[in-house]
PyMOL CGO cylinders between C-alpha atoms (Angstrom):
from pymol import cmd
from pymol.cgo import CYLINDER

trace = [
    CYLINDER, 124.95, -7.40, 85.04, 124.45, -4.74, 87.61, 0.3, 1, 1, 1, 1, 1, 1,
    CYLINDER, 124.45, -4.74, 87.61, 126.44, -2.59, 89.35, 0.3, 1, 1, 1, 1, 1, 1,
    CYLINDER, 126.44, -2.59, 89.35, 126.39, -0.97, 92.49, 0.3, 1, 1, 1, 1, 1, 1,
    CYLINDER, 126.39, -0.97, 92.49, 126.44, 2.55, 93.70, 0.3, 1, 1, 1, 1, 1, 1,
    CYLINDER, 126.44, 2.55, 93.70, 129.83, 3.44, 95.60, 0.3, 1, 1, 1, 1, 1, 1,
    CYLINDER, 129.83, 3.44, 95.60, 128.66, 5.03, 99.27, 0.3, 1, 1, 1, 1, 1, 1,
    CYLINDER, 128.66, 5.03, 99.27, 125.73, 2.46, 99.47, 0.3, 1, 1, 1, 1, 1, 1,
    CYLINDER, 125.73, 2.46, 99.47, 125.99, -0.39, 97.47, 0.3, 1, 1, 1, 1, 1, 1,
    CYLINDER, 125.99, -0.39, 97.47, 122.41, -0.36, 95.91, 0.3, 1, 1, 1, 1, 1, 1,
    CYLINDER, 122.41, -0.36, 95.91, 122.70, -2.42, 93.04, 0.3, 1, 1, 1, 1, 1, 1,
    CYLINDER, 122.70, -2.42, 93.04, 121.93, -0.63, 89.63, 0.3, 1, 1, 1, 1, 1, 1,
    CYLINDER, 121.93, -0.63, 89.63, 119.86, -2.34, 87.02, 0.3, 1, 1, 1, 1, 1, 1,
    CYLINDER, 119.86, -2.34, 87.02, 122.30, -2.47, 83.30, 0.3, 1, 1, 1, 1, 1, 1,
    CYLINDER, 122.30, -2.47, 83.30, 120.49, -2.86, 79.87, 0.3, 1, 1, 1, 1, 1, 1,
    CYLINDER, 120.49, -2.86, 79.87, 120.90, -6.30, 79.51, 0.3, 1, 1, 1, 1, 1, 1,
    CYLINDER, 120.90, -6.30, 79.51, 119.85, -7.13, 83.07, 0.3, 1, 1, 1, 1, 1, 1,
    CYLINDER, 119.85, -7.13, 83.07, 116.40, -8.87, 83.62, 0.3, 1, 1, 1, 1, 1, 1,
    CYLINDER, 116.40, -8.87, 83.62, 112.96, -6.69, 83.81, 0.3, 1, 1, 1, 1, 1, 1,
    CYLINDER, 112.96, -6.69, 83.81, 112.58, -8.09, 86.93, 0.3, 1, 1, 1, 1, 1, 1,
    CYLINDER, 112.58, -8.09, 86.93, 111.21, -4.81, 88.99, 0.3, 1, 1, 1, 1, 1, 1,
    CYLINDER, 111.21, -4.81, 88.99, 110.87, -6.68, 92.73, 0.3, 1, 1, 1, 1, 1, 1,
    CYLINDER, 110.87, -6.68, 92.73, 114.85, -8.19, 91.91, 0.3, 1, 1, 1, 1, 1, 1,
    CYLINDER, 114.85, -8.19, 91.91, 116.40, -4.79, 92.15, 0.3, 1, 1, 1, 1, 1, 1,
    CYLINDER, 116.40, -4.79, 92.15, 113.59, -2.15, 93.91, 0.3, 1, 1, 1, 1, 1, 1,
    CYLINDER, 113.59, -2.15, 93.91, 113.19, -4.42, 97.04, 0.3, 1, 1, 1, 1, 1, 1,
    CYLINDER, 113.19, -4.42, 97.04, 116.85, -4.71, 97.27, 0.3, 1, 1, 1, 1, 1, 1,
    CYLINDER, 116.85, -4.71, 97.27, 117.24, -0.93, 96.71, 0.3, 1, 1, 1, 1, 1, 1,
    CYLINDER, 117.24, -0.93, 96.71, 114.38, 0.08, 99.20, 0.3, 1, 1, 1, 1, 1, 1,
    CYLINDER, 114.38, 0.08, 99.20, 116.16, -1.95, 102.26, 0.3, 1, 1, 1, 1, 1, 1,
    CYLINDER, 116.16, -1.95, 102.26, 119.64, -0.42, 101.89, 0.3, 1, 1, 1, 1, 1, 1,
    CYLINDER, 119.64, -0.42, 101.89, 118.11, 3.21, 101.30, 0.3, 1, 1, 1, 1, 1, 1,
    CYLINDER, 118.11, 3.21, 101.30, 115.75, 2.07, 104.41, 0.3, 1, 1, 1, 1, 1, 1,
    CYLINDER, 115.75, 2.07, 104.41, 118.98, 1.52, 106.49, 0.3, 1, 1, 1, 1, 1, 1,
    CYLINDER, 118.98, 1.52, 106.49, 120.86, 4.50, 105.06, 0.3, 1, 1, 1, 1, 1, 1,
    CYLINDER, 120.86, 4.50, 105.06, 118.33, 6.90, 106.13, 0.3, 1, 1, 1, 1, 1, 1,
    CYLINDER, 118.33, 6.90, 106.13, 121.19, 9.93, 106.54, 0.3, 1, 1, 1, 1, 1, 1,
    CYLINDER, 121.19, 9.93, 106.54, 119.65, 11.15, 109.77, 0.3, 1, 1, 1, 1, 1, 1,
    CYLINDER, 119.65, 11.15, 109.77, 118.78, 8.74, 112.64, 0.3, 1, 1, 1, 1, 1, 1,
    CYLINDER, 118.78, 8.74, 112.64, 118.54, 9.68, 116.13, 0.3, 1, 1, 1, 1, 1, 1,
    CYLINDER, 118.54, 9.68, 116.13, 118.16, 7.66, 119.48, 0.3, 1, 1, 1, 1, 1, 1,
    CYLINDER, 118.16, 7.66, 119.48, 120.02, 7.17, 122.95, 0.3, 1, 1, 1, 1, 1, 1,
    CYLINDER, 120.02, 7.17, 122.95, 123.79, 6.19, 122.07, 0.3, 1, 1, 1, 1, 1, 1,
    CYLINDER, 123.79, 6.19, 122.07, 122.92, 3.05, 123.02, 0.3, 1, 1, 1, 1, 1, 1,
    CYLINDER, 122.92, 3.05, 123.02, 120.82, 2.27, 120.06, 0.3, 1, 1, 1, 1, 1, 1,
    CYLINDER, 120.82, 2.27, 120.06, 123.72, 3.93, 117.47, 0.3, 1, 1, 1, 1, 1, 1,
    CYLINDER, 123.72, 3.93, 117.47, 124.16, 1.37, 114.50, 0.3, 1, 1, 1, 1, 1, 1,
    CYLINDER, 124.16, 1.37, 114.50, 127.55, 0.27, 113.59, 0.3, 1, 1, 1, 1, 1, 1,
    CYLINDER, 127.55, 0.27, 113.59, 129.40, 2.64, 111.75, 0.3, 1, 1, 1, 1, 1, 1,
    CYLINDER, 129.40, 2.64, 111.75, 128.93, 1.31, 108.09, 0.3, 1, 1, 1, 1, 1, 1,
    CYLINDER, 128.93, 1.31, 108.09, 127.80, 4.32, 105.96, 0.3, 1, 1, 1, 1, 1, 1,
    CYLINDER, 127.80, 4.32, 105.96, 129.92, 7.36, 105.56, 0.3, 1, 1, 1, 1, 1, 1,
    CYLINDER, 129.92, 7.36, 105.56, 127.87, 10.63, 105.73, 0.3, 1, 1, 1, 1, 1, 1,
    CYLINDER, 127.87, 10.63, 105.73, 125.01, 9.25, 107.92, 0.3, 1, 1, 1, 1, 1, 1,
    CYLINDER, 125.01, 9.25, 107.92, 124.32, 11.60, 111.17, 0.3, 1, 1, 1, 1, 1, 1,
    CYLINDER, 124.32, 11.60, 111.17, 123.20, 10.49, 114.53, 0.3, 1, 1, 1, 1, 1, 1,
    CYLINDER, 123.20, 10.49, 114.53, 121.52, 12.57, 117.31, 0.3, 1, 1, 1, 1, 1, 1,
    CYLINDER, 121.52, 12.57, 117.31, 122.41, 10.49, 120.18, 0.3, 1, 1, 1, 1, 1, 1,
    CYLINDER, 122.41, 10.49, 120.18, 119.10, 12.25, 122.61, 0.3, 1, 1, 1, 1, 1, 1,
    CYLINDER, 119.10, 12.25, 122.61, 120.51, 11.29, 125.79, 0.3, 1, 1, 1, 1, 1, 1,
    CYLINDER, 120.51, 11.29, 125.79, 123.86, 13.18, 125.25, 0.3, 1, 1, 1, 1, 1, 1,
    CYLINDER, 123.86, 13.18, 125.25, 122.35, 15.58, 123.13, 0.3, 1, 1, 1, 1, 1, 1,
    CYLINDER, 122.35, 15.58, 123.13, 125.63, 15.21, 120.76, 0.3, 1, 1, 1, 1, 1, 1,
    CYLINDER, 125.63, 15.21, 120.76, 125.84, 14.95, 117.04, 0.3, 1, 1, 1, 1, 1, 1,
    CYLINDER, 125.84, 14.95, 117.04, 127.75, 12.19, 115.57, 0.3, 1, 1, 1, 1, 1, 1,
    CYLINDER, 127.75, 12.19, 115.57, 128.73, 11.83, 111.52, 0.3, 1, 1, 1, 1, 1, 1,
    CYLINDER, 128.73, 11.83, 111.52, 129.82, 8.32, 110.18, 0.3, 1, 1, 1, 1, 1, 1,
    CYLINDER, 129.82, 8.32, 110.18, 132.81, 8.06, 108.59, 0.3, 1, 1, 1, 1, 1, 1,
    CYLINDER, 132.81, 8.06, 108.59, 132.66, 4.52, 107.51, 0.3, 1, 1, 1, 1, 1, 1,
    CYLINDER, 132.66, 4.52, 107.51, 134.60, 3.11, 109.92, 0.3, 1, 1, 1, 1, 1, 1,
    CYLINDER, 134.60, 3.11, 109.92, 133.55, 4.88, 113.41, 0.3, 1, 1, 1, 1, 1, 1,
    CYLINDER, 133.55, 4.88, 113.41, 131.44, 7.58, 114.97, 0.3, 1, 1, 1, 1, 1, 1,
    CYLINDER, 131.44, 7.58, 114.97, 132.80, 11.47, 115.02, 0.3, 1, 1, 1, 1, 1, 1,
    CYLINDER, 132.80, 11.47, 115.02, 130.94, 13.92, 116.94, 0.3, 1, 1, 1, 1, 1, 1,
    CYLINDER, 130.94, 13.92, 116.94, 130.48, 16.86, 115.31, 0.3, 1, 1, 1, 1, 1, 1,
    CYLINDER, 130.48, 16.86, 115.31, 128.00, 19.29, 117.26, 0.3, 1, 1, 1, 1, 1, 1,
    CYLINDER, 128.00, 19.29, 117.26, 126.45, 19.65, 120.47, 0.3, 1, 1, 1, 1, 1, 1,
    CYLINDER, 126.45, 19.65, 120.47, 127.13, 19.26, 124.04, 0.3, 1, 1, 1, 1, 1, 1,
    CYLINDER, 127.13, 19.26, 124.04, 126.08, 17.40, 127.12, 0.3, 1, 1, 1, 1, 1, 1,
    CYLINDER, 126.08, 17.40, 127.12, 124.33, 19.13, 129.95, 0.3, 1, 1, 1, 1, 1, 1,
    CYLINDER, 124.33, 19.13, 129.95, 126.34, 19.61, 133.51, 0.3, 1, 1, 1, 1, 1, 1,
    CYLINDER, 126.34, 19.61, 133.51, 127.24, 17.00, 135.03, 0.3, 1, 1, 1, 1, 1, 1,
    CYLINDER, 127.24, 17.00, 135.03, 128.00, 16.79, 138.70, 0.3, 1, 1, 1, 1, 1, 1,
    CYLINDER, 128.00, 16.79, 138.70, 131.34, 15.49, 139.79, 0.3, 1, 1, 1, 1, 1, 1,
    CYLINDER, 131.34, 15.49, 139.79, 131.71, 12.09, 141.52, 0.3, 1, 1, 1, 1, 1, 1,
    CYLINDER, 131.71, 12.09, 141.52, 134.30, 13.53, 144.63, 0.3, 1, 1, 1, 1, 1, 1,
    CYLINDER, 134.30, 13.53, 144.63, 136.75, 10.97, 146.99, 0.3, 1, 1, 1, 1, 1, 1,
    CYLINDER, 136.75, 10.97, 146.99, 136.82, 11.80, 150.51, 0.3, 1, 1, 1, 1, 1, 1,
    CYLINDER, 136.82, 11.80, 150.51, 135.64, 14.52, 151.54, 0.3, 1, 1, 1, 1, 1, 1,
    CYLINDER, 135.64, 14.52, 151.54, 135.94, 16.69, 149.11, 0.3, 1, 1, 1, 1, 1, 1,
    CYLINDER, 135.94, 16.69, 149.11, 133.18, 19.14, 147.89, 0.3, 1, 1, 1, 1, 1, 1,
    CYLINDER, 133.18, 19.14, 147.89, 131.40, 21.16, 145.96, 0.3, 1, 1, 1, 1, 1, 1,
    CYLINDER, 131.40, 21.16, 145.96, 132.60, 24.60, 146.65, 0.3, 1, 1, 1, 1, 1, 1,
    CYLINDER, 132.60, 24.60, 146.65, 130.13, 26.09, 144.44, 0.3, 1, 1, 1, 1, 1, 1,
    CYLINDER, 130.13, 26.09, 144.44, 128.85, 24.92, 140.82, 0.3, 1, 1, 1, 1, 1, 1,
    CYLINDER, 128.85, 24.92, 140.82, 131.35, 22.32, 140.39, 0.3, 1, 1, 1, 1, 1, 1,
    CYLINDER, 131.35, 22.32, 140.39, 130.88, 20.28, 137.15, 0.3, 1, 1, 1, 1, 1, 1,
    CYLINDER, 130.88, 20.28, 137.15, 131.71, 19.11, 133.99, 0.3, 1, 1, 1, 1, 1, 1,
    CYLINDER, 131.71, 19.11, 133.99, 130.08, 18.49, 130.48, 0.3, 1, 1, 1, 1, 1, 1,
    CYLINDER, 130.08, 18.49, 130.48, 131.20, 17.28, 127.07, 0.3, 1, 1, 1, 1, 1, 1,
    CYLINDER, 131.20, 17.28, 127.07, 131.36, 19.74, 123.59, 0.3, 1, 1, 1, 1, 1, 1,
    CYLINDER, 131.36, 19.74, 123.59, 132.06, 18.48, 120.30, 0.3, 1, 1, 1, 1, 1, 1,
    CYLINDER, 132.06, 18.48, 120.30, 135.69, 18.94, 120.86, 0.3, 1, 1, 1, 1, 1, 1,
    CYLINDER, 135.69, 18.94, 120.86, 137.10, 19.47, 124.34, 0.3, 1, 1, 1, 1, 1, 1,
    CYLINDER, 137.10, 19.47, 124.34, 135.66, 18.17, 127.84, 0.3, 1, 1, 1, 1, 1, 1,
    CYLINDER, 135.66, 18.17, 127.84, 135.11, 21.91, 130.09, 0.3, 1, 1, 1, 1, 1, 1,
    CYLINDER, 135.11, 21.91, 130.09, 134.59, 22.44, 133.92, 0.3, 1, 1, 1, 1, 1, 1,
    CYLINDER, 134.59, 22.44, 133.92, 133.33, 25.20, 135.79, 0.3, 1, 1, 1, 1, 1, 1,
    CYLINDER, 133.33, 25.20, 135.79, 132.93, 26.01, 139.80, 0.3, 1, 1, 1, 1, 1, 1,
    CYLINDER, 132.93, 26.01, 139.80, 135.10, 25.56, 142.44, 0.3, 1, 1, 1, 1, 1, 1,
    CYLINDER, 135.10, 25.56, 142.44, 136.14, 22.22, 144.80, 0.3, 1, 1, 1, 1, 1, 1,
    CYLINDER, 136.14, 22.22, 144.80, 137.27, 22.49, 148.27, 0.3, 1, 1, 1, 1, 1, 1,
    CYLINDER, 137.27, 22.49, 148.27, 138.13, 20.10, 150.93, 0.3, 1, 1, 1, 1, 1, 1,
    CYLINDER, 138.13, 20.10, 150.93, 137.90, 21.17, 155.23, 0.3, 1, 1, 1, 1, 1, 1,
    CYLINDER, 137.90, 21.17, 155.23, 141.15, 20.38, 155.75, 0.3, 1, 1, 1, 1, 1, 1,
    CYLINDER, 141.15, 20.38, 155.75, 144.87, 20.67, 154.24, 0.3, 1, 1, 1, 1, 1, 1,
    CYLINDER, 144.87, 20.67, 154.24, 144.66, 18.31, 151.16, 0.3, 1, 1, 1, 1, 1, 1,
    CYLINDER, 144.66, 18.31, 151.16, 147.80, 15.90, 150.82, 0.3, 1, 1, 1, 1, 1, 1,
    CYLINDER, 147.80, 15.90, 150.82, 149.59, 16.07, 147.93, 0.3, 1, 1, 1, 1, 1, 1,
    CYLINDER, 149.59, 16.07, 147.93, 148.80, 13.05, 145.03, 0.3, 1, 1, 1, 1, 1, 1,
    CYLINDER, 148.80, 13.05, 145.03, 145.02, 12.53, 146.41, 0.3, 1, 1, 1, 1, 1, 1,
    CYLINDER, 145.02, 12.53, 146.41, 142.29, 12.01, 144.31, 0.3, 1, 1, 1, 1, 1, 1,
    CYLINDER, 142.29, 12.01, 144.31, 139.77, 14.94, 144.47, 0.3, 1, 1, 1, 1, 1, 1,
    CYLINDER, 139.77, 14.94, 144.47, 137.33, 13.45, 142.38, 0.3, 1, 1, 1, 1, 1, 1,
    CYLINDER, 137.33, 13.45, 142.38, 136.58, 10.65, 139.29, 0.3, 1, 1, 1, 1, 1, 1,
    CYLINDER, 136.58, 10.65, 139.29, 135.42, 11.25, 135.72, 0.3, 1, 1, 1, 1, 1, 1,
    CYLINDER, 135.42, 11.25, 135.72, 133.65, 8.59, 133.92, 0.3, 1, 1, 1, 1, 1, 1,
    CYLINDER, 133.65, 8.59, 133.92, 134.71, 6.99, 130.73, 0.3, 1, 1, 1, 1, 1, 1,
    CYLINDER, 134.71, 6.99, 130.73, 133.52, 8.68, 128.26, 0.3, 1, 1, 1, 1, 1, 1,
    CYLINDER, 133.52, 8.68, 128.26, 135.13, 12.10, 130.14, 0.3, 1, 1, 1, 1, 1, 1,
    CYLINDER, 135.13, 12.10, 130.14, 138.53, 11.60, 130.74, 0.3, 1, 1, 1, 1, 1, 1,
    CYLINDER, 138.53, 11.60, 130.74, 141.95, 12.76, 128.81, 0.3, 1, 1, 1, 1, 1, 1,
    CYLINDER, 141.95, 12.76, 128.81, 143.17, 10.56, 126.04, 0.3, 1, 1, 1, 1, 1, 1,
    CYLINDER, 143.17, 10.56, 126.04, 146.72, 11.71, 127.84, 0.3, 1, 1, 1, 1, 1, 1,
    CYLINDER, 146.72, 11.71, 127.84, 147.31, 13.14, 131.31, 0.3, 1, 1, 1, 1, 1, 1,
    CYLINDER, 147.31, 13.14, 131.31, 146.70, 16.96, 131.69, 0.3, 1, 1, 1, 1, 1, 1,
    CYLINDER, 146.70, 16.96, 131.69, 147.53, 18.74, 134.00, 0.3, 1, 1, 1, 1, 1, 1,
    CYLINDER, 147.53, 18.74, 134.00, 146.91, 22.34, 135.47, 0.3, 1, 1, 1, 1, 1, 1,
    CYLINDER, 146.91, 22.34, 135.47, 147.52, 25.11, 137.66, 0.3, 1, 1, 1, 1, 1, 1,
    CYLINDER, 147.52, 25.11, 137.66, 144.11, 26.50, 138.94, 0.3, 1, 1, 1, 1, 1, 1,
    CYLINDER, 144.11, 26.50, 138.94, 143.50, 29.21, 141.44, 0.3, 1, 1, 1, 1, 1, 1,
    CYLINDER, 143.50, 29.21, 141.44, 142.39, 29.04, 144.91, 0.3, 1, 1, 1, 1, 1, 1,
    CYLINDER, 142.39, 29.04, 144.91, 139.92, 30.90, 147.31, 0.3, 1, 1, 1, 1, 1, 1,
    CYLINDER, 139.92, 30.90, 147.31, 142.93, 31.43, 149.99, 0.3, 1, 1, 1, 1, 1, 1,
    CYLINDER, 142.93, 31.43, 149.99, 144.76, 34.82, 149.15, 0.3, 1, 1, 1, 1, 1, 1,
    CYLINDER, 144.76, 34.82, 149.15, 147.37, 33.92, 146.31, 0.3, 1, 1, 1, 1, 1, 1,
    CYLINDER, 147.37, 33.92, 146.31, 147.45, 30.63, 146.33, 0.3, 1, 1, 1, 1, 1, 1,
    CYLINDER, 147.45, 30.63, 146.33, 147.56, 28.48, 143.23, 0.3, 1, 1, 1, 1, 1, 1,
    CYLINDER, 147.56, 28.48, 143.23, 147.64, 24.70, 143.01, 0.3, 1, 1, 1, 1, 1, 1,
    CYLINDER, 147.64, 24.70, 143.01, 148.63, 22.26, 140.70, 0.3, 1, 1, 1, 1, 1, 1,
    CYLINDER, 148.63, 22.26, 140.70, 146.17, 19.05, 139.83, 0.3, 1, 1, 1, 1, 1, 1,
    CYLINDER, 146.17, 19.05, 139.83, 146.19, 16.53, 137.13, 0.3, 1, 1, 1, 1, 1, 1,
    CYLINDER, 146.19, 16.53, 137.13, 143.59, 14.61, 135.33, 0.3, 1, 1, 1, 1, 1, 1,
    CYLINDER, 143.59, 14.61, 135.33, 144.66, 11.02, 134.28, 0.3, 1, 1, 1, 1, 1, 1,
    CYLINDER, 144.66, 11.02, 134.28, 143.33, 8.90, 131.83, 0.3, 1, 1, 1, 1, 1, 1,
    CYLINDER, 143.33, 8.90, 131.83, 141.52, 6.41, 133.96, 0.3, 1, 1, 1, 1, 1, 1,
    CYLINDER, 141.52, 6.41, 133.96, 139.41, 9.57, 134.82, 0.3, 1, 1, 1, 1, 1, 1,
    CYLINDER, 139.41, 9.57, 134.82, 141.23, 10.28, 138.20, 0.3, 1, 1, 1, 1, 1, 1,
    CYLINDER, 141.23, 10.28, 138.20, 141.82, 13.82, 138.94, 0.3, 1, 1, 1, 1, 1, 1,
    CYLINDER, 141.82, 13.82, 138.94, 144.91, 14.32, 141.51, 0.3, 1, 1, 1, 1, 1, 1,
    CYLINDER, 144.91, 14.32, 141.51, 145.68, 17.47, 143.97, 0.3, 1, 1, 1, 1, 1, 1,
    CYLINDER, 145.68, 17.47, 143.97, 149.58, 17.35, 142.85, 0.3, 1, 1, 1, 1, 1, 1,
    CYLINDER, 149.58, 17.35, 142.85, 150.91, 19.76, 144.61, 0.3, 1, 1, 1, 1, 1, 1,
    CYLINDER, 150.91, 19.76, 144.61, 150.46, 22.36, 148.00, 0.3, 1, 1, 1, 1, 1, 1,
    CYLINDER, 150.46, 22.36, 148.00, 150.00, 26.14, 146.84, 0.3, 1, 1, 1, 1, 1, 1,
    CYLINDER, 150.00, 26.14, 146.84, 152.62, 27.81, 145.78, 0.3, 1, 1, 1, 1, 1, 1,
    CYLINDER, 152.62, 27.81, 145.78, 153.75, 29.11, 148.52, 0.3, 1, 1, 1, 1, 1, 1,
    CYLINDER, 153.75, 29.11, 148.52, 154.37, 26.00, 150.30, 0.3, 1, 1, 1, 1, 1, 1,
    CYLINDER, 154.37, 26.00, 150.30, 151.36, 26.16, 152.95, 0.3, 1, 1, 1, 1, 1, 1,
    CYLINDER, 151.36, 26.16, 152.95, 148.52, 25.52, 154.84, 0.3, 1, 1, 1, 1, 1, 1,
    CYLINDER, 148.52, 25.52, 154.84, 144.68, 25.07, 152.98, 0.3, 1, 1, 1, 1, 1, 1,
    CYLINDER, 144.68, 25.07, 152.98, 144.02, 26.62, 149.66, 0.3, 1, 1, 1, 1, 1, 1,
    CYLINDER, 144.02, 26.62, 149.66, 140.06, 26.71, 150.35, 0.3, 1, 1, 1, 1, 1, 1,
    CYLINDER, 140.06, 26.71, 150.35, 138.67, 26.22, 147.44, 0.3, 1, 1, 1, 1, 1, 1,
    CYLINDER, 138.67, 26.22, 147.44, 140.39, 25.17, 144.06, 0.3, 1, 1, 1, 1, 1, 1,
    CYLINDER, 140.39, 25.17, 144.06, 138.33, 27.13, 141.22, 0.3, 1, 1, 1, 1, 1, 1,
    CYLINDER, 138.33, 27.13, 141.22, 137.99, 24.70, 138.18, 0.3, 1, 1, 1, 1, 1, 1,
    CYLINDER, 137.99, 24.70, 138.18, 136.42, 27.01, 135.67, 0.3, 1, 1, 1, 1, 1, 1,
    CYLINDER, 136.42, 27.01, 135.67, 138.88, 27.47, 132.48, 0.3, 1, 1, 1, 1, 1, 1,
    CYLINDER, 138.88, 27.47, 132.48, 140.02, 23.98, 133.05, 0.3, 1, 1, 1, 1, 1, 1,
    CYLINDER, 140.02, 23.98, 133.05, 139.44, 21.86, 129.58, 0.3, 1, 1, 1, 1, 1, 1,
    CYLINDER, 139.44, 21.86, 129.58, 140.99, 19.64, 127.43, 0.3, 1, 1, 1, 1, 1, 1,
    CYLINDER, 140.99, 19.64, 127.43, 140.37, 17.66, 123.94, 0.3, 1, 1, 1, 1, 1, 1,
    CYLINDER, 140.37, 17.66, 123.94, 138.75, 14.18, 124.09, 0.3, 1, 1, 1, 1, 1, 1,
    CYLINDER, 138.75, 14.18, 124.09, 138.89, 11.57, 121.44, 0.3, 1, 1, 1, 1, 1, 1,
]
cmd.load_cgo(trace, "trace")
């Protein structure tokens, strides 16, 4: 009777089993076919994770995932810049954008808005994919002589001016975004 390997289940011919070559190598070719340890492809076209140890290059993200058996862990790479996606009418003050690592989600540039912002408005939206698996929030510096404000970044990808600057008045200018990062799942 055969048996079959542990990480992919191709079936192993025993002693006693039958000489029957096209019962256990056509078998054995389709798993190894579908085990193939490095695939690549846009994220979209990721298989199921099934097979631990497989890697994926996922080309339109340019991130490296490994299976685990039971889901997808990225494990290299990065995304390029992305622009951000701003409410009202705030700006980019200068490089502002965002991009994904194996580990963390990092900005860089600076946002600014032409008048006083309000405290609890939404400077801009991250898409899924970008966003905090729990709030986060900051204190970033601005353009206007020592001010510093305080913004958060929610999980449904809205980021928030929280607070005025620090010393209670008038517009910061720009906020400056660059430091700013935080872990994804």
């Amino acid at each position: 009777m055969s048996i079959a390997t542990t990480r992919l289940g191709i079936l192993k011919p025993q002693g006693t089993d039958d000489n029957n070559v096209p019962l256990f190598f056509g078998p054995m070719a389709d798993t190894l076919d579908d085990a193939c340890i490095a695939l690549r492809g846009t994220i979209a076209s990721r298989p199921a994770a099934a097979i631990a140890g497989r890697i994926y290059e996922a080309t339109d993200e340019g991130l490296i995932y490994l299976d685990t058996g039971t889901t997808w862990k990225t494990i290299s790479g990065a995304t390029a810049w992305a622009s951000l996606s701003f409410s009202g009418t705030w700006a980019n003050a200068g490089f502002a954008g965002y991009k994904k690592t194996a580990t963390e989600i990092i900005f860089r540039g600076a946002v600014s808005k032409p008048t006083t912002p309000a405290g609890g408005e939404t400077m801009f939206t991250l898409p899924a994919g970008f966003r905090p698996t729990a709030g986060a929030q900051f204190y970033v510096p601005a353009s206007a002589a020592g001010f510093v404000c305080k913004i958060t970044f929610n999980t449904d990808g809205t980021v928030l001016y929280l607070a005025p600057p620090v010393d209670g008045g008038g517009n910061p200018g720009s906020l400056h975004l660059a430091g700013v990062r935080f872990p994804w799942a």
